[in-house]
C-alpha positions, 0 to 999 in steps of 0.5 A: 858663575857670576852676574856682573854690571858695569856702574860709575860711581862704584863707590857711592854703590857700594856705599848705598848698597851696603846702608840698605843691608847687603853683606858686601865682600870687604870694607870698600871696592878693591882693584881686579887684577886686571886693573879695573875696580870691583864690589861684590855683594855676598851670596847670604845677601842675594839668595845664592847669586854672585852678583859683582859690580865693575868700573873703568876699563881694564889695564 
């Protein structure tokens, strides 16, 4: 289970959330399989919580 929000401008969050000492997962957003972009801050990061971020609509 995960906490997801819908943002604009995934990357300027990834960004910001990343210079502000999250652990993200991976070195910028990636593509779902579903077509939409995706960030997703690591678990060390948010005490235990999958929390993602989410752009565009999906394919």
């Amino acid at each position: 289970m995960h906490v997801a929000w819908g943002v604009d401008g995934i990357d300027d969050a990834f960004k910001s959330l990343q210079s502000n000492g999250n652990q993200m997962r991976g070195d910028a957003p990636a593509v779902s399989p579903f077509g939409y972009k995706t960030a997703n801050i690591e678990t060390e990061s948010s005490h235990g919580i999958h929390f993602q971020l989410a752009e565009g609509e999906p394919a």
